[in-house]
C-alpha positions in Angstrom: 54.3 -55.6 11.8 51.8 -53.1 10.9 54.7 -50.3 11.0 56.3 -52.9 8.4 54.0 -53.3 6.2 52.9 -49.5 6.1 56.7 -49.2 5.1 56.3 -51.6 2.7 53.6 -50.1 0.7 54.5 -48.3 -2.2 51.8 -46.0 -3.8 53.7 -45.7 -7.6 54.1 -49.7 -7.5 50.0 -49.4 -7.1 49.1 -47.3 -8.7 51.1 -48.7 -11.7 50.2 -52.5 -11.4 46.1 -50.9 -10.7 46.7 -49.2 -14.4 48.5 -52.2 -16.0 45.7 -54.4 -14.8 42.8 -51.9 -16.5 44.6 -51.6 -19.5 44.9 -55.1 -20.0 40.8 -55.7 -19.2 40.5 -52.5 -21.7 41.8 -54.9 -24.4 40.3 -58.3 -23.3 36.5 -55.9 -23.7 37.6 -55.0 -27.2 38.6 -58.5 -28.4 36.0 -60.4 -27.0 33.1 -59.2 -28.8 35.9 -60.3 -32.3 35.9 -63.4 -31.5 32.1 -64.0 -30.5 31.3 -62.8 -34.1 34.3 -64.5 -35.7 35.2 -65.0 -38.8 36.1 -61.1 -38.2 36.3 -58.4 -41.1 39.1 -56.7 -40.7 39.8 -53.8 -42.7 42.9 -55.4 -44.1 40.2 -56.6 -46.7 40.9 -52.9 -48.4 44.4 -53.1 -48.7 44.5 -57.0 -50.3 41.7 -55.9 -52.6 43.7 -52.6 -53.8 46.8 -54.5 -54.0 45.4 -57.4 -56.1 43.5 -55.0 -58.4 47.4 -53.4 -59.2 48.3 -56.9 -60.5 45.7 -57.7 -62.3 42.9 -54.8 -63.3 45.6 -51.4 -62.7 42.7 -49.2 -63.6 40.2 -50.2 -61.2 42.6 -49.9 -58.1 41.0 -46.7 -57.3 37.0 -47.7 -58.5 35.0 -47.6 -55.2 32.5 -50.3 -57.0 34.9 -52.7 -58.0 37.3 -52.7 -54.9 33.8 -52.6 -52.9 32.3 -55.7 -54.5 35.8 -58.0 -54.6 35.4 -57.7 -50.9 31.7 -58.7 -50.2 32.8 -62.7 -50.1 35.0 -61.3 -47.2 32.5 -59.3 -45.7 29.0 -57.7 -45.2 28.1 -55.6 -47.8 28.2 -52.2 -44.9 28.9 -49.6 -47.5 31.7 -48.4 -50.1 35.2 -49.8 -49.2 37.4 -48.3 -51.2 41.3 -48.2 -51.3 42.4 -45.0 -49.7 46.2 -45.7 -49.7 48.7 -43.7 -52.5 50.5 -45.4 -55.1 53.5 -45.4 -53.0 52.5 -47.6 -50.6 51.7 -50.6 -53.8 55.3 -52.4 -53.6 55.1 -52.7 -49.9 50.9 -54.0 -50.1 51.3 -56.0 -53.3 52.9 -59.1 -52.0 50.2 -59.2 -49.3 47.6 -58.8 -52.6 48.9 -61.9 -54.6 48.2 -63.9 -51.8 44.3 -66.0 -50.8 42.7 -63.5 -48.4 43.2 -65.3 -44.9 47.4 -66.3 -45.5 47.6 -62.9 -46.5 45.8 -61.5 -43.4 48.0 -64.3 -41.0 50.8 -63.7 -42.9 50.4 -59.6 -42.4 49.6 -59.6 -38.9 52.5 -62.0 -38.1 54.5 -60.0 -40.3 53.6 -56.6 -38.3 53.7 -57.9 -35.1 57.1 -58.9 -35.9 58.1 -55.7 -36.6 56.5 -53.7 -33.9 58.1 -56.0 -31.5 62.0 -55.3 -32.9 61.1 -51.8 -32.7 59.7 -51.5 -29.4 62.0 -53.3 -27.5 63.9 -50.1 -28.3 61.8 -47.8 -26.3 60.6 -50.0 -23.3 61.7 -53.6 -21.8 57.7 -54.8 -21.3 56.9 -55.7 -24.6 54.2 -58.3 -23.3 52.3 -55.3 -21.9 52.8 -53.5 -25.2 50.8 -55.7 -27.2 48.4 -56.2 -24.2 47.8 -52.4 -24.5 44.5 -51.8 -26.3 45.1 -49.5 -29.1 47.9 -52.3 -29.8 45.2 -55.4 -29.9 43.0 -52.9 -31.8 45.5 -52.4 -35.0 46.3 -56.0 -35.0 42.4 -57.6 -35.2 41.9 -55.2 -38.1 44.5 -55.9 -39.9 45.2 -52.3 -40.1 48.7 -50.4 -40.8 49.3 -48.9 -37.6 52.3 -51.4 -36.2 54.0 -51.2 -39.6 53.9 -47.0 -39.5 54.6 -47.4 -35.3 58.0 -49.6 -36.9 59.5 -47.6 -39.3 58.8 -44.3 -37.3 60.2 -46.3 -34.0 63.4 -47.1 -36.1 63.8 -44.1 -37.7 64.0 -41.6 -34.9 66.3 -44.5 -33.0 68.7 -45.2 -35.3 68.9 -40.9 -36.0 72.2 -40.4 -34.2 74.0 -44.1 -35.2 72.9 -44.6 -38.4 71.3 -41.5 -39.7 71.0 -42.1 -43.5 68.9 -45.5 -43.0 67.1 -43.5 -40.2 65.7 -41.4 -43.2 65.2 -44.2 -45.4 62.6 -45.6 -42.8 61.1 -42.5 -42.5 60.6 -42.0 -46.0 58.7 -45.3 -46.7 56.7 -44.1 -43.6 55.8 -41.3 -45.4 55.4 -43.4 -49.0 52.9 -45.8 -46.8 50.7 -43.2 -44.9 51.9 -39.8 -45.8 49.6 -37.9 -43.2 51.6 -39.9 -40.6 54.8 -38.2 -41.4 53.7 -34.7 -41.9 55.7 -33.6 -38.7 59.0 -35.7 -39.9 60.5 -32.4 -42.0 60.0 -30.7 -38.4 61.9 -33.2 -36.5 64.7 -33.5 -39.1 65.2 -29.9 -39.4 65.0 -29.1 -35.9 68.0 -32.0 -35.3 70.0 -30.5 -38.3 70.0 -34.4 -39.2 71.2 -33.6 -43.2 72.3 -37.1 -43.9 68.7 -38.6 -42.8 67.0 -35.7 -44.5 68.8 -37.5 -47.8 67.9 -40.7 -46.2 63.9 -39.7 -45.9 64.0 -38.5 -49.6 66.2 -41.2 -51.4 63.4 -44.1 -49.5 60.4 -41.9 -50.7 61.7 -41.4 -54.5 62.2 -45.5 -54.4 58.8 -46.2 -53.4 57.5 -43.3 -56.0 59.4 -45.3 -58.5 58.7 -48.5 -57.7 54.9 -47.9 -57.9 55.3 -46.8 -61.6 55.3 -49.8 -63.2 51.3 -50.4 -61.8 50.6 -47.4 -64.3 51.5 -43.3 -63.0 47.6 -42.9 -64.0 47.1 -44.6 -60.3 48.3 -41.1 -58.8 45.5 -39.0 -61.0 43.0 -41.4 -60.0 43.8 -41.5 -56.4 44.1 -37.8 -56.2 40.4 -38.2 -57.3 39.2 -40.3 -54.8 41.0 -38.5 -51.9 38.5 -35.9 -52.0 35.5 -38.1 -51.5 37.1 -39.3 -48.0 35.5 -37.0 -45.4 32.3 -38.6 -47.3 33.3 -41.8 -46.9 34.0 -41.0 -42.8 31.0 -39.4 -42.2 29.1 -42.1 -43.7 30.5 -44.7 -41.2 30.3 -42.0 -38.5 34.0 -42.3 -37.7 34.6 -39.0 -36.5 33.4 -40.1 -33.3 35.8 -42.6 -33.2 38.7 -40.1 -34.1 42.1 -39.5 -32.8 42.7 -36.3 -33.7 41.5 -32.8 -33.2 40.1 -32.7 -37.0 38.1 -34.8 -37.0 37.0 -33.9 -32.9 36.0 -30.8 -34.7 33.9 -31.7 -37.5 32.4 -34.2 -34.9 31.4 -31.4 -32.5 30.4 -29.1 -35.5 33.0 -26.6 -34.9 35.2 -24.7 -37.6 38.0 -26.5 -39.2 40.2 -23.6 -39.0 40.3 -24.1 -35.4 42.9 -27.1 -36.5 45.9 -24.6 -36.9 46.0 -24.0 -33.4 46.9 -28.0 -33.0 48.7 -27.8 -36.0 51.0 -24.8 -34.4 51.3 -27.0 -30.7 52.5 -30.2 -32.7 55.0 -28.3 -34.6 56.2 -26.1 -31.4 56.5 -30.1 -29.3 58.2 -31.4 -32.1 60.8 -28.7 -32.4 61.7 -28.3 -28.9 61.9 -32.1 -28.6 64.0 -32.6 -31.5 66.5 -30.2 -30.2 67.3 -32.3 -27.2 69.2 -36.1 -26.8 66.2 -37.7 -25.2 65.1 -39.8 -28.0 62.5 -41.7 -26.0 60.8 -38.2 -25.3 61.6 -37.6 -29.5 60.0 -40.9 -30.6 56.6 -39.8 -28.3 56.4 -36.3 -28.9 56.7 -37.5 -33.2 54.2 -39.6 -32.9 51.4 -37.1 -30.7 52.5 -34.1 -32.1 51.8 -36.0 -35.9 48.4 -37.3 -33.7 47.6 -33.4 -33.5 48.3 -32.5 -36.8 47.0 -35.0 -38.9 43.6 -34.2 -40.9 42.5 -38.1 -40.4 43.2 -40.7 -38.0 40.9 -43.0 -35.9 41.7 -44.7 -32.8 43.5 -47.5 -33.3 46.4 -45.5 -34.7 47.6 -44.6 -30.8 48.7 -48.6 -31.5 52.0 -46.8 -32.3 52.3 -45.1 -29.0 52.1 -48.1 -27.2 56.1 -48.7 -26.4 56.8 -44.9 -25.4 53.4 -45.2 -23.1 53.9 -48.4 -21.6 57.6 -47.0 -20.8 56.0 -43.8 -19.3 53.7 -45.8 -17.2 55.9 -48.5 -15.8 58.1 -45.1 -14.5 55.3 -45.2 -11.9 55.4 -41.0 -11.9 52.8 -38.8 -11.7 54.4 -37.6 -14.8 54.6 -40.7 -16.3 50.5 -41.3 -16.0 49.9 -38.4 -18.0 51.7 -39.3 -20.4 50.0 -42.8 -20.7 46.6 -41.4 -20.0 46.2 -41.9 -23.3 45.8 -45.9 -23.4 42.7 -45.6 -21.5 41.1 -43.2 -23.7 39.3 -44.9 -26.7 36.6 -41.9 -27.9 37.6 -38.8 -29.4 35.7 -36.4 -26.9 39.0 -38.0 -24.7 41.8 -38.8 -27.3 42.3 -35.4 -27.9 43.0 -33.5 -24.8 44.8 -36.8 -23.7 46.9 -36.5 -26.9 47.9 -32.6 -25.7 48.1 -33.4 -22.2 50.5 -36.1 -22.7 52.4 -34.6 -25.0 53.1 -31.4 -23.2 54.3 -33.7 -20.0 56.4 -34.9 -22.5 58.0 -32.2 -23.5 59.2 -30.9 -20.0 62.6 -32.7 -19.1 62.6 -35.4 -16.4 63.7 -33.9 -13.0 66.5 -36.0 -12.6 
């Protein structure tokens, strides 16, 4: 019996359930202390407020006072709240902004959720451990964009061989949304030779450009404005601590900026080599950390869009496999970052088959 049962054990089944089950209490530590202070304040609050104001008072969209203070019945008064997001991304927030605050935030997260699931059920069969994932619970109590960038990035590097020119559209309203999160998108287009989504990418961009006009082409004067007064903004919430890239890991350890182009030169190098392959479950992971590397500014709820190609990696029970989803468990920036180049280098090396 005992001969059996030593048979019987399986260390990667282990050590896999043994992670599944710590990621999971990860999340359940981070939304309990949401709903003991419920009603939350999610930062969703931002994005309605910004939206509204392009209905209804166009000039004031990018005014830190007036976005700040037509969120105070929503939430504490912490600090300016401004709306960070470009022009572009208007016609996809609007329709959330002409709603009551709280349909718009159920409406939103039902919305996202929806389309995080379609995509990730492309890249891994355990969706219910996707959204148990933390960085995945994280983006959704907050209301934030993450699962609808995770989406259209998901899609758009999937659908690159079938259907390459709506593979580009996706990726260009990615890019309209949250253009910091699809710096590394010319990379992976150019290194696939993929032309046709290349048109794709721009023709969904030029739409979005266009269809913000109408809220007033003075929004992109006054946003370019306000960008600038973002690392302020950060510091003054001290979220540079909570960072997920090696930006802001920098300014938080008071080192030299410069020392970014080293990431910058990694994340293009991953993206390249990854995007010169067929494996488009090791392309839709090394986008998404190599973009982690090379962004100026993202905090740590945007690894919510690495959730599928993780939970895939960890569920292969490898040794492999948990570096790449080392990054689930990491939720400070001191241990995002080398997760984020660990994981992403493991990536890169092809499977031994």
């Amino acid at each position: 019996m005992e001969t059996r049962a030593a048979k019987g054990f399986n260390p990667r089944v282990a050590v896999t359930l043994g992670a599944s089950v710590l990621l999971v209490a990860i999340s359940i530590v981070l939304l309990i202390p949401r709903i003991l202070n419920w009603p939350i304040a999610p930062d969703l609050t931002a994005f309605w407020a910004g939206a509204r104001f392009a209905v209804f008072r166009p000039h004031d969209v990018y005014n830190w006072a007036a976005v700040t203070a037509a969120q105070m019945e929503l939430r504490p008064p912490v600090g300016p709240l401004p709306f960070f997001y470009p022009p572009s991304s208007l016609p996809f927030m609007v329709p959330f902004g002409l709603l009551p605050f709280w349909p718009a935030f159920w409406l939103w997260t039902l919305l996202s959720a929806a389309a995080f699931w379609s995509a990730a059920r492309r890249i891994t069969s355990n969706l219910l451990l996707t959204f148990a994932a933390p960085t995945t619970v994280l983006a959704l109590v907050l209301g934030q964009t993450t699962l609808w960038i995770g989406a259209l990035l998901i899609w758009g590097v999937t659908l690159l061989r079938s259907r390459p020119a709506i593979a580009g559209v996706s990726l260009g309203i990615a890019a309209a949304i949250k253009p910091q999160f699809a710096i590394m998108v010319p990379v992976a287009l150019l290194a696939g030779r993929h032309w046709a989504a290349i048109a794709g990418a721009i023709a969904g961009l030029c739409a979005m450009l266009l269809l913000s006009l109408p809220f007033g082409p003075f929004l992109w004067s006054d946003w370019a404005s306000l960008v600038g007064a973002l690392p302020k903004v950060v510091s003054v919430y001290g979220l540079n601590a909570l960072g997920a890239s090696p930006m802001m890991a920098l300014k938080a350890l008071g080192l030299p900026p410069y020392f970014h182009a080293l990431f910058v030169a990694l994340a293009i190098w991953l993206v390249w080599r990854a995007f010169r392959t067929e494996d488009v479950k090791r392309q839709v992971l090394v986008l998404m950390t190599g973009t982690l590397l090379a962004t100026p500014y993202a905090l740590r709820y945007e690894l919510g869009m690495l959730s599928p190609s993780l939970v895939d990696a960890l569920l292969a029970g490898t040794a492999r496999g948990l570096l790449i989803a080392l990054p689930l468990y990491c939720l400070n920036v001191f241990t995002i970052v080398p997760a984020i180049v660990v994981s992403s280098i493991a990536a890169s090396e092809k499977s031994k088959r």
